[in-house]
C-alpha positions in Angstrom: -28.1 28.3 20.8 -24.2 28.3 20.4 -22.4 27.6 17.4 -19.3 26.5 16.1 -17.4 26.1 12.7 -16.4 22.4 11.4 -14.1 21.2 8.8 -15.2 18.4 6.6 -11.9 16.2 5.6 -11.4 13.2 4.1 -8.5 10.8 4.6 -8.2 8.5 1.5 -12.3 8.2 1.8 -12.3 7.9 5.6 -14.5 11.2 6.3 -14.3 13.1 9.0 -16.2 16.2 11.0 -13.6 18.4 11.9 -13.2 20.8 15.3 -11.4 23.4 16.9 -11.8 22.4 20.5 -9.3 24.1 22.1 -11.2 26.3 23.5 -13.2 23.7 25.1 -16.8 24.8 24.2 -17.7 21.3 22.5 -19.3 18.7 24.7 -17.9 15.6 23.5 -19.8 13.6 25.6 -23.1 14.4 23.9 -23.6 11.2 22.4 -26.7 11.4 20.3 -25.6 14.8 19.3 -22.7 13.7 17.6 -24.5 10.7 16.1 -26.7 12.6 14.7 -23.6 14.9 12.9 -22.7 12.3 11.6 -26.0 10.8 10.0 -25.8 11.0 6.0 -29.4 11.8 5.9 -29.8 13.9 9.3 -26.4 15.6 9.7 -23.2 16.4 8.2 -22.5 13.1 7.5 -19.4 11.5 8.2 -17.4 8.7 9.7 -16.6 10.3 12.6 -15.6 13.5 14.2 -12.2 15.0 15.4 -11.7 17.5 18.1 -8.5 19.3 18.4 -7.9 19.9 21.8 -5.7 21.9 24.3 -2.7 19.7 25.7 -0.4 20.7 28.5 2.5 18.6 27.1 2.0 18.3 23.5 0.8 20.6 20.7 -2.8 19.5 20.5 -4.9 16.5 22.3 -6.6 14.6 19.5 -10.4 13.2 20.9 -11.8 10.7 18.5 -16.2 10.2 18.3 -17.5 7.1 15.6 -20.2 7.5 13.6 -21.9 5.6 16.8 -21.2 8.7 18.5 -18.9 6.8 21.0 -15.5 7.9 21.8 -12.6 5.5 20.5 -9.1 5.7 21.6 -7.8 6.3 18.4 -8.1 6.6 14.9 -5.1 6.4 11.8 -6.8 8.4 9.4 -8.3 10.8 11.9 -4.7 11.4 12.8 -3.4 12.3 9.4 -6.4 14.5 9.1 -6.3 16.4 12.2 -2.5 17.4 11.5 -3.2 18.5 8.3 -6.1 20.7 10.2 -3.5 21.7 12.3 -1.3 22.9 9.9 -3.3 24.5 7.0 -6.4 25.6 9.2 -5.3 27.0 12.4 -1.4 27.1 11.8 -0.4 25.8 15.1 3.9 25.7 15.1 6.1 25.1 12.3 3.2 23.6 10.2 5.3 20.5 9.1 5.6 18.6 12.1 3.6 17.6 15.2 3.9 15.6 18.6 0.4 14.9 19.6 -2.0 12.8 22.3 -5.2 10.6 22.4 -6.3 8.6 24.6 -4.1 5.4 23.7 -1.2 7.1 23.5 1.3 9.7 22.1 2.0 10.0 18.3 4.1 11.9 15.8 3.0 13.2 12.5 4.5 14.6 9.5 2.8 16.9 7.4 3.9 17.4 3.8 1.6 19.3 1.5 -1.9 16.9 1.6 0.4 14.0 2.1 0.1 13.4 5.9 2.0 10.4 7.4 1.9 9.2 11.2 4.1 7.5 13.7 1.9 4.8 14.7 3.3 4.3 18.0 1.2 1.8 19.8 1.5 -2.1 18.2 0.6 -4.8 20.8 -1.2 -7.8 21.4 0.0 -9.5 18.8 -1.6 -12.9 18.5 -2.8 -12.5 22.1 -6.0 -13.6 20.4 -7.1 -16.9 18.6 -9.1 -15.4 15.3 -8.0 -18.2 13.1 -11.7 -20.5 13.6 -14.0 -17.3 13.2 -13.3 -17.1 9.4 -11.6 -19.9 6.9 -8.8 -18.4 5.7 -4.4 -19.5 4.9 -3.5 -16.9 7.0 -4.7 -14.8 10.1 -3.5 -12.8 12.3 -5.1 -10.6 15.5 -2.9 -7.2 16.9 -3.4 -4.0 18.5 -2.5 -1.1 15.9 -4.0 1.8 18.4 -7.8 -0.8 18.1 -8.2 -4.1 17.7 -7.7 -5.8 14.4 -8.2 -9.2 13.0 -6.5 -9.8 9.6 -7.4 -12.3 7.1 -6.1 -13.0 3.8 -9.5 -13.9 1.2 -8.6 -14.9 -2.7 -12.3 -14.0 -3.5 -12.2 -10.3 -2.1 -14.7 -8.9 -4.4 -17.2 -11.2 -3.8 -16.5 -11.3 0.2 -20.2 -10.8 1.8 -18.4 -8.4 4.6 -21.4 -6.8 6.1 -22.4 -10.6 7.2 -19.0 -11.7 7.6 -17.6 -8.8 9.1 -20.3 -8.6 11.7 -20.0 -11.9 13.1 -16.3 -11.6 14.2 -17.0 -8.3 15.4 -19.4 -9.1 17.7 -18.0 -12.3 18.6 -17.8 -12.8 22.8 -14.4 -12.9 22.4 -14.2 -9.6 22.2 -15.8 -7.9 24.7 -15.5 -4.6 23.4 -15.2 -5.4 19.9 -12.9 -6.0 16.8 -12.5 -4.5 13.3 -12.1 -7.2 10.5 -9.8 -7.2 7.7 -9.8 -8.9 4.8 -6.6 -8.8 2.1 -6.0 -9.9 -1.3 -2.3 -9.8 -2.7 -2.4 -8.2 -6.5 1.0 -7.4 -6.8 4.5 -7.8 -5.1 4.3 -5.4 -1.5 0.7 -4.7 -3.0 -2.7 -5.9 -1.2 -5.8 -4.9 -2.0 -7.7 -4.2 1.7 -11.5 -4.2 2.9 -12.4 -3.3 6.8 -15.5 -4.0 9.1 -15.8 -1.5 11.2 -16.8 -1.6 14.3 -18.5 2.2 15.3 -19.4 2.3 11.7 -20.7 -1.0 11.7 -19.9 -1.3 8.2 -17.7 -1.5 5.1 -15.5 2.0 5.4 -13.3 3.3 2.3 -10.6 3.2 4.0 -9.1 2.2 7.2 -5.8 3.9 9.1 -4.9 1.1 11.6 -6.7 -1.4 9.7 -4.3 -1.0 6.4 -1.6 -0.6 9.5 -2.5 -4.1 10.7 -2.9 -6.0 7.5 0.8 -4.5 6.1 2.2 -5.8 8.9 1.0 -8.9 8.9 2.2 -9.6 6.0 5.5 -9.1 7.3 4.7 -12.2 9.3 2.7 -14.0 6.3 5.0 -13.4 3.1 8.5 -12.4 4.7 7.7 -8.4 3.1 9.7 -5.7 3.9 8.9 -1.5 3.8 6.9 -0.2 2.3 3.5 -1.8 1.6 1.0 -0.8 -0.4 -2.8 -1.0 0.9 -5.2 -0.5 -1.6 -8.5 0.1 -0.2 -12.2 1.4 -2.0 -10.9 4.6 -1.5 -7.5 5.0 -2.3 -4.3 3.6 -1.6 -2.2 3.9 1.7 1.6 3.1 2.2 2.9 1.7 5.8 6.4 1.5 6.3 8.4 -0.4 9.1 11.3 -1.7 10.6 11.8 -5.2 10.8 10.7 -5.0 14.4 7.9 -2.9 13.6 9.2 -0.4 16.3 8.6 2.4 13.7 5.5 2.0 11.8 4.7 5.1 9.5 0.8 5.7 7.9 0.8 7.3 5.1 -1.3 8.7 2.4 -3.4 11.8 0.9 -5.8 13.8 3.1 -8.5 16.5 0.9 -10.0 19.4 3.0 -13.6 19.7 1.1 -15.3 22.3 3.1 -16.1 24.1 6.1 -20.0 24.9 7.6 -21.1 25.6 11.1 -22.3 23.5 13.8 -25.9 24.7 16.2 -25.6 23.5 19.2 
């Protein structure tokens, strides 16, 4: 039996099993393996799990595995995390900045102290989807922000049934490989207070990388707001800025390191 040390992190409540990969002994392709990491009664427990891996361009590959155990192309908190990894764990360059890869694209992240910030570098599809009949709401909006998100804004956040809700548009046909839903509430000026359906989780998450990415944005398009915006979600707050043609989009927010145990394979 083979074992291997992981990194518990979480990124503004998004949690995260963390690897060291680089070496390539970590089948990533063991689904019910990795599922079962991440149960909260059976395993580690976790949202998902990061491997660093080798790159032959960049300094690290970043592979991405939901709490489902399937691999997603990417993943804002996960990003944040892993560069923090990257920095404080294994030391890799100058420790402040890194250019990095997954599967959707290539990315830039800045690491200063636990406040971790990413170029999120792949923004499409906006409005390429209709989402405004599959919940009753003044404003939506559906984009790309490295996953599919729909955005919605909801005055009665806090009583929002979102398993239900959530579940609906995520596994509506539409979407043939699914959607994460977000729902916003404005509480302040450049301030929204932010809850996500998963999809991979299938579930409420604390927080949500491209999801607070997505809503931020749209209300760019909504309200006429400029940088930076304020996403509070149930587990802490995260701040996207942009250009007015959102050709630079920064996440940004705290990471926390909270242990370290080993994995048998």
């Amino acid at each position: 039996m083979g074992k291997n040390t992981f990194f518990k992190y979480s990124g503004t409540g998004n949690d995260f099993v963390i690897i060291d990969n680089r070496k390539l002994i970590c089948d990533v392709k063991d689904k019910q393996f990795w599922q079962k990491v991440c149960d909260r009664k059976f395993g580690v427990g976790a949202d998902g799990v990061l491997f660093l891996n080798p790159s032959d361009k960049y300094d690290y590959r970043m592979i991405y595995l939901n709490a489902d155990g399937g691999e997603v192309s990417m993943c804002g908190n996960g990003t944040r995390c892993l560069a923090h990894f990257a920095a404080t764990v294994l030391g890799i360059g100058d420790q402040k900045s890194y250019t990095f890869e997954t599967q959707k694209g290539v990315y830039k992240a800045h690491v200063n102290g636990d406040f971790v910030k990413v170029l999120m570098s792949e923004l499409y599809d906006v409005d390429a989807i209709e989402v405004s009949d599959l919940y009753n709401s003044n404003h939506s909006k559906f984009m790309n922000t490295g996953v599919p998100h729909c955005v919605y804004e909801c005055d009665k956040l806090s009583e929002l049934d979102l398993q239900n809700v959530g579940a609906k548009i995520r596994y509506n046909k539409r979407f043939p490989e699914g959607v994460n839903a977000n729902f916003f509430k404005v509480v302040g000026d450049k301030h929204i207070r932010l809850r996500t359906y998963e999809r991979g989780v299938e579930g409420e998450t604390l927080a949500c990388g491209t999801g607070a990415t997505a809503a931020a944005l749209a209300t760019h398009s909504f309200f006429g707001w400029e940088s930076e915006v304020r996403v509070e979600m149930p587990g802490g707050d995260l701040v996207i800025e942009f250009n007015d043609d959102h050709s630079e989009v920064y996440l940004g927010g705290q990471v926390e390191k909270i242990f370290s145990g080993t994995l048998c394979f």
